[in-house]
C-alpha positions in Angstrom: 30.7 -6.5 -1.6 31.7 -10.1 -2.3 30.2 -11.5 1.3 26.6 -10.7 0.2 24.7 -13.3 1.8 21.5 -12.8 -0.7 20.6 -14.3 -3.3 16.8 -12.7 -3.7 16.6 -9.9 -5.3 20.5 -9.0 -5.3 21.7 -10.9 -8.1 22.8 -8.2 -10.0 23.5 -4.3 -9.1 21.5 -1.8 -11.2 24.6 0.1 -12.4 24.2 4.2 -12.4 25.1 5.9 -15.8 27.6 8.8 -15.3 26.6 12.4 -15.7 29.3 14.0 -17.7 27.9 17.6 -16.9 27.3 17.2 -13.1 24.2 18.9 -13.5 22.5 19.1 -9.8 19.4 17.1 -11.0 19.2 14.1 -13.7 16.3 12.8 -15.0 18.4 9.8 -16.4 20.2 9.2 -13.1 16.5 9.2 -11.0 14.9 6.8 -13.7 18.2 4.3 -12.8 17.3 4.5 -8.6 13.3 4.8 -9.4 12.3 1.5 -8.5 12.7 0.8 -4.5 10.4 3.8 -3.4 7.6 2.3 -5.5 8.1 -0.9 -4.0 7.9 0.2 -0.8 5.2 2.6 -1.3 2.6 -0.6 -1.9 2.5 -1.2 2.1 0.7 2.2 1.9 -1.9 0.8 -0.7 -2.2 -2.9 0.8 -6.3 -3.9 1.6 -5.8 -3.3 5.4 -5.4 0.8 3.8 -8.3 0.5 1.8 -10.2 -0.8 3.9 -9.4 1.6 6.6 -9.7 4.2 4.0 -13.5 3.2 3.2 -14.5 3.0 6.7 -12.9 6.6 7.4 -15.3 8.1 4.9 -17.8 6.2 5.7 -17.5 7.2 9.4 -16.3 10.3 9.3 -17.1 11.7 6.0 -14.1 14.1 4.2 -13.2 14.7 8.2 -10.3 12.3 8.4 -8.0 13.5 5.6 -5.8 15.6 7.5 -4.8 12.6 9.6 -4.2 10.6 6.7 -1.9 13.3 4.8 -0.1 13.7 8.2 0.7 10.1 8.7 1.8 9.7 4.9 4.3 12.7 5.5 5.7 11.0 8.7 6.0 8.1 6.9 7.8 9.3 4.1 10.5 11.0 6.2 10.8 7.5 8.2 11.2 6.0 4.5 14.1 8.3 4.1 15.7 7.8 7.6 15.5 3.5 6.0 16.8 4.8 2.5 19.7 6.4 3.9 20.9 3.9 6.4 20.9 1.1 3.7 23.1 3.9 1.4 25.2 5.0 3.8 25.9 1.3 5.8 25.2 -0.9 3.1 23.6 -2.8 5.8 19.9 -3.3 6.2 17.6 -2.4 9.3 17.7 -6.2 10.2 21.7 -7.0 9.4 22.2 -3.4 11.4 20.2 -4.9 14.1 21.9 -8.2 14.0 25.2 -6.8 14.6 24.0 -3.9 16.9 21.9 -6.4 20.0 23.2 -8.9 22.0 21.5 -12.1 21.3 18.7 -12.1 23.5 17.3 -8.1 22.2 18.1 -9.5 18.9 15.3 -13.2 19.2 12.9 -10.7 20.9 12.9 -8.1 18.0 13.2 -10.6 15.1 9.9 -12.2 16.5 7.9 -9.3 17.0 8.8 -8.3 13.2 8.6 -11.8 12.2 4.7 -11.5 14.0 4.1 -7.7 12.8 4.9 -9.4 8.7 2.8 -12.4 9.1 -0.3 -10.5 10.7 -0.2 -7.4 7.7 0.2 -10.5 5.1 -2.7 -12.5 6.6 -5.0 -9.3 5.4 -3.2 -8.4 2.1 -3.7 -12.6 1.3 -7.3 -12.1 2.4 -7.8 -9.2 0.8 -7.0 -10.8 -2.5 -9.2 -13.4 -1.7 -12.1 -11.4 -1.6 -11.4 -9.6 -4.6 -11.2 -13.1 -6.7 -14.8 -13.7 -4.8 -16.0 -10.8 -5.7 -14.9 -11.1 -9.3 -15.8 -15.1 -9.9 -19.6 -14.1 -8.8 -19.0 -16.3 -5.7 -18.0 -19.1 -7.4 -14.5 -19.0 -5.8 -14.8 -19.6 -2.3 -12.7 -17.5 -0.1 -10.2 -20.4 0.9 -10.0 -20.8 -2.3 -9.0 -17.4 -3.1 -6.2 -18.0 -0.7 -4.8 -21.0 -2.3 -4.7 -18.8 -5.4 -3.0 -16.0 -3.9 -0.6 -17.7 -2.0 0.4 -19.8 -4.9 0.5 -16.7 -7.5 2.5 -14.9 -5.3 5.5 -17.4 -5.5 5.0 -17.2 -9.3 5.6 -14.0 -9.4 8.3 -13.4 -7.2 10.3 -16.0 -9.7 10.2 -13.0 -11.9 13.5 -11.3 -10.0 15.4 -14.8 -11.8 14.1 -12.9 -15.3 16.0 -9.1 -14.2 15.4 -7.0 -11.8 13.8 -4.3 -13.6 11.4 -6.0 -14.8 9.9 -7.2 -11.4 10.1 -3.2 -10.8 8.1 -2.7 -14.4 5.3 -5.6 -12.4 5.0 -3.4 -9.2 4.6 -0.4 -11.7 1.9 -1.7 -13.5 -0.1 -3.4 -10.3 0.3 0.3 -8.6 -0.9 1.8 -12.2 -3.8 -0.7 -12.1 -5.1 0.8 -8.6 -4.4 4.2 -9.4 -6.6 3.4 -12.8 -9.5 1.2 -10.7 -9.9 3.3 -7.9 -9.4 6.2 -10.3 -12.8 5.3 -12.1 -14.8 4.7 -8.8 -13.8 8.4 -8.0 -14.9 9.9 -11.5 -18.1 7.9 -11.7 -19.0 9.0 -7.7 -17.8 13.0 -8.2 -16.9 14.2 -4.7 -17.2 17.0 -3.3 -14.1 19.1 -4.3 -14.4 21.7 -1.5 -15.0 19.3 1.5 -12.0 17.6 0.0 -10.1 20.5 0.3 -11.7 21.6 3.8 -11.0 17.8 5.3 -7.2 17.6 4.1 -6.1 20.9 5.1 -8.5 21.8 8.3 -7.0 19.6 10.7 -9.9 19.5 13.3 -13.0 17.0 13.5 -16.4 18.7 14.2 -19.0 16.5 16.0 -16.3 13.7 16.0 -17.0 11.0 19.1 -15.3 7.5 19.2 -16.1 5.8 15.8 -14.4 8.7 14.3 -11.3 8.9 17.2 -11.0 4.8 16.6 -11.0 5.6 12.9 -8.0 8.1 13.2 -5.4 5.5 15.3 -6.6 3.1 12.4 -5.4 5.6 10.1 -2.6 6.0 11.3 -1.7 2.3 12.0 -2.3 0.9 8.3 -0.5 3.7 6.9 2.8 3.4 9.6 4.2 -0.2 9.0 7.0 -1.7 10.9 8.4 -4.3 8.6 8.3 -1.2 5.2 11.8 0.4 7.0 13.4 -2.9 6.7 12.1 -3.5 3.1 13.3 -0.3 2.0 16.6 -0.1 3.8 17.4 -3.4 1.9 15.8 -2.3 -1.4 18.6 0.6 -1.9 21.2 -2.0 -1.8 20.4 -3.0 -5.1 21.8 0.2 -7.2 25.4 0.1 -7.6 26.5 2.9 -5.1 29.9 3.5 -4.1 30.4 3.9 -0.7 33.8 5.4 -0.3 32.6 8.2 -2.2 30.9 11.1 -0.4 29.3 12.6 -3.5 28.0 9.3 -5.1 26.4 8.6 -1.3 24.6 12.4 -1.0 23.5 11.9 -4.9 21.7 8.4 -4.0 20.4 9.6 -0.8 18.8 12.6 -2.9 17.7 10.5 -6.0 16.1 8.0 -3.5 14.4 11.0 -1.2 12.8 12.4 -4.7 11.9 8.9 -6.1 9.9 7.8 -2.1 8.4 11.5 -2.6 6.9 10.5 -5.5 6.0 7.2 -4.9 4.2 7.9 -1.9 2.5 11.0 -3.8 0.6 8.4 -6.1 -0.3 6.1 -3.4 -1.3 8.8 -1.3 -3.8 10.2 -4.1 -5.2 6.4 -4.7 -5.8 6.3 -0.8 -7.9 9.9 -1.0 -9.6 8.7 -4.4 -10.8 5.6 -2.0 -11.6 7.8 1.1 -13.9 10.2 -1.0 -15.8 7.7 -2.6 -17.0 6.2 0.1 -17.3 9.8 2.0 -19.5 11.0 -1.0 -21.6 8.2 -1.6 -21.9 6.3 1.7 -21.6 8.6 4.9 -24.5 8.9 7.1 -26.0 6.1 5.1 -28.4 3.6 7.1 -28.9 0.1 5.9 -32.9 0.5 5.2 -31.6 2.9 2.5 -28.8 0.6 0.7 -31.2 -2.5 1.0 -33.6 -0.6 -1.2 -31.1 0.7 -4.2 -30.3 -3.0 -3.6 -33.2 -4.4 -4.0 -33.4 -2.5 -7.4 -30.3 -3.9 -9.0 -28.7 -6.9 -10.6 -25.9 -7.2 -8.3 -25.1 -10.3 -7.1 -24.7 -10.8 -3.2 -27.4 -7.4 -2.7 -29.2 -9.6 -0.2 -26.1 -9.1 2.3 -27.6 -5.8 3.9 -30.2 -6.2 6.8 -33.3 -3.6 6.8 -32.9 -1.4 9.7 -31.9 1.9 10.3 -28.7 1.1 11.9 -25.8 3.3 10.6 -24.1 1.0 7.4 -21.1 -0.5 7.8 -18.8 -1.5 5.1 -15.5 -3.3 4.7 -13.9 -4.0 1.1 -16.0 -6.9 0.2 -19.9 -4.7 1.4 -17.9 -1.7 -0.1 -17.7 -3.5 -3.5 -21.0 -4.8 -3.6 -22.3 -1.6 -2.3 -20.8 0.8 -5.1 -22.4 -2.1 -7.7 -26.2 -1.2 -6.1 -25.2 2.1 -6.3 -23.3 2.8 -9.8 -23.7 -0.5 -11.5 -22.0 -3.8 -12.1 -18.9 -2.2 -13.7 -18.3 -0.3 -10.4 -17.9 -3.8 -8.4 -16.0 -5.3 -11.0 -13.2 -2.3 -11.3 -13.1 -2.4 -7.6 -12.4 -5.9 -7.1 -9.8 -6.1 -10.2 -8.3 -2.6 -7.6 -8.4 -4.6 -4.8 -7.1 -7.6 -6.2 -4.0 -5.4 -7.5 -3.4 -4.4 -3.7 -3.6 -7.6 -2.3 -1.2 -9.0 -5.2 1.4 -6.5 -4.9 1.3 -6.3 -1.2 1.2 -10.0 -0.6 4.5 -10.0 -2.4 6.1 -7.2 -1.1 5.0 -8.3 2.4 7.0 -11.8 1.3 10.4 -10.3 0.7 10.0 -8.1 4.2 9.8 -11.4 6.1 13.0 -13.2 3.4 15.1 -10.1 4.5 14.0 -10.3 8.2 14.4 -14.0 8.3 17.9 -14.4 6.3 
């Protein structure tokens, strides 16, 4: 395809190696297409998740996990619907678009994505914000955090000039990073296997009101992202697929189905490691009760919970500080470093969304 209007990202085709046997499955052939799904499994791992993940077990205890295992399995098979179109078109969600809409559909939609990319960036840039706050004791003030993010991230995405798979091999290790972080956090907490079992595969909600309702539609929203199909419909573009030929098309469309499978597999174990933490450690917790393990530790920022009995809220930058009172300063640290890896990863990911969108 000599018309390729991209530069990002496309510079050079990951070629497939042949399979001389045409064996039905080849471990060599999915390690050549792994690379997209993992990429666009981050939006399932960005800090908007986690921090809906903490609040669901902080709210609702294990209750939640059903709806979280049910929105990760509709949003792998709309991930497959993306992977397929960009196999089978060679054509994008937004190029496929473009051609499809008359002009004024076409403005309309390309703003609402345009809006829908910026507003889930604003919280992944945030999000790393936080965590370098969290991590520099307070010495880094939040903008500042932002003017580090925002500048890191175009660092990074120079990396696609240095090969593609090695951008891949970053993602890899930022996703290995929160697998590892949040990983730790559920070790050191030890949930309780059997309500982990009871809450992912009991899909009911026992003495649920609204809290827990509101909790399930956020579930559900941070999980379900709009701009992830056209990310991952223009991520397949880059193995070298030919088109004209029916059984190299049904062979990537598998290899990328098993590859997104996987992918979202991991992130959908970090997101439960994160859920269960906080459902363990934190649910039906009151404020007078944090304030005094608080009171008894050497974290930093302890002083941010009130003393009243009012029900305690958290959000990722309380959640950190809280699992420090609770299981020491290597607790807040490892989760800052994890949410700092989300932000990162999904800042950047978030970046190219909007490059494919806008070119």
């Amino acid at each position: 395809d000599d018309g390729e209007p991209f530069t990002t990202y496309f510079d050079s085709k990951i070629p497939i190696p042949e399979d001389e046997t045409h064996s039905c499955f080849s471990f060599r052939k999915l390690w050549a297409f792994t690379g997209p799904g993992f990429l666009m499994s981050i939006a399932y791992l960005d800090p908007g998740n986690i921090e809906s993940d903490l609040q669901s077990g902080a709210v609702a205890g294990f209750k939640l996990l059903w709806v979280l295992l049910l929105a990760t399995v509709i949003g792998l098979l709309l991930q497959r619907l993306a992977a397929r179109l960009g196999v089978v078109t060679g054509l994008h969600l937004a190029e496929v678009c473009h051609r499809q809409y008359q002009k004024f559909p076409r403005i309309v939609l390309w703003l609402m994505v345009e809006l829908a990319i910026i507003g889930s960036d604003m919280q992944e840039v945030i999000g790393s914000a936080i965590a370098i706050n969290l991590l520099s004791v307070g010495k880094i003030p939040l903008w500042g955090g932002v003017l580090i993010t925002i500048a890191d991230t175009f660092v990074f995405l120079f990396l696609d000039k240095y090969g593609l798979r090695k951008l891949e091999a970053f993602f890899g290790l930022l996703i290995t990073i929160m697998a590892l972080t949040f990983g730790y956090e559920y070790i050191t907490v030890k949930p309780n296997q059997q309500k982990l079992l009871q809450g992912l595969f009991v899909p009911y909600c026992k003495d649920c009101g609204t809290p827990q309702l509101e909790q399930a539609v956020g579930i559900v929203g941070a999980v379900i992202m709009p701009h992830n199909m056209y990310l991952h419909s223009a991520l397949v573009k880059s193995r070298q697929v030919n088109r004209a030929d029916k059984r190299e098309v049904r062979e990537a469309n598998k290899y990328f189905f098993v590859e997104s499978c996987i992918a979202l597999f991991v992130s959908f174990i970090i997101n439960i490691f994160v859920v269960t933490v906080f459902a363990e450690a934190f649910f039906n917790k009151t404020n007078a009760d944090v304030t005094q393990v608080c009171a008894n530790s050497s974290i930093p920022h302890s002083s941010l919970f009130p003393n009243n009995n009012d029900t305690l809220e958290v959000d990722i930058y309380k959640g950190g500080v809280v699992l420090g009172c609770y299981f020491g300063p290597a607790a807040l640290y490892i989760w800052a470093l994890g949410i700092l890896a989300a932000g990162q990863s999904s800042t950047m990911t978030g970046t190219y969304s909007g490059q494919f969108v806008m070119e």
